[in-house]
N, C-alpha and C positions, 0 to 999 in steps of 0.2 A: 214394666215401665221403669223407667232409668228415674232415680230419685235426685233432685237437683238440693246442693249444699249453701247450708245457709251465709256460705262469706260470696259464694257465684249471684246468689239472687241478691245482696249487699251491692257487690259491685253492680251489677246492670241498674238496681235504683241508683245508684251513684250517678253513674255516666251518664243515664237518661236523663234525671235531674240535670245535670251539666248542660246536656244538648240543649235542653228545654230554655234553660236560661241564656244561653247562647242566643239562639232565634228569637228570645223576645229583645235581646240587644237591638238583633237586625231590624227588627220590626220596630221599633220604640226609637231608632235613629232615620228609619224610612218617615215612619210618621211625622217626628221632629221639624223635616223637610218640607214636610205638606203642610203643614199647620200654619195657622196666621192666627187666632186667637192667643195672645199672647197666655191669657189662664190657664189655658190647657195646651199648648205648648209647656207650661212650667213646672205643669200636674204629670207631661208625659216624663220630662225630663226626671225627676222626683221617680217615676217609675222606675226610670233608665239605670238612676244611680240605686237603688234597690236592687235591680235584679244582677249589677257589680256587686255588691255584698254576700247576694246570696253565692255566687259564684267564687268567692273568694271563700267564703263559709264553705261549700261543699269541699274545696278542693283544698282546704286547709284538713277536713276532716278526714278524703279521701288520703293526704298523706299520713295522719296521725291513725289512722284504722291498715294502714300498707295495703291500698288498692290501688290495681294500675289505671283504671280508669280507660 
């Protein structure tokens, strides 16, 4: 069995991370849409701009660690 190197499994959590964060954009600006509770409209929105951070964080990281992503 082919032994996988620790910068390969680095990167696939990278990029999953990335995707992951990506799709809740889509979802948390789908929802945005739906919403009429102005509360939680403001709770998803608060989400929204969290999961841009986190996304800003990975891929800050992914440049300073040199993964392509």
């Amino acid at each position: 069995m082919r032994r996988l190197s620790q910068e390969h499994l680095m990167d696939t959590a990278f990029t999953l991370s990335l995707q992951r964060e990506e799709l809740l954009l889509k979802k948390y600006s789908e929802y945005i849409d739906q919403i009429d509770n102005k509360e939680l409209k403001n709770m998803v929105k608060n989400f929204k701009k969290v999961s841009k951070e986190h996304i800003k964080v990975i891929k800050d990281l992914m440049i300073k660690l040199n993964f392509k992503g």
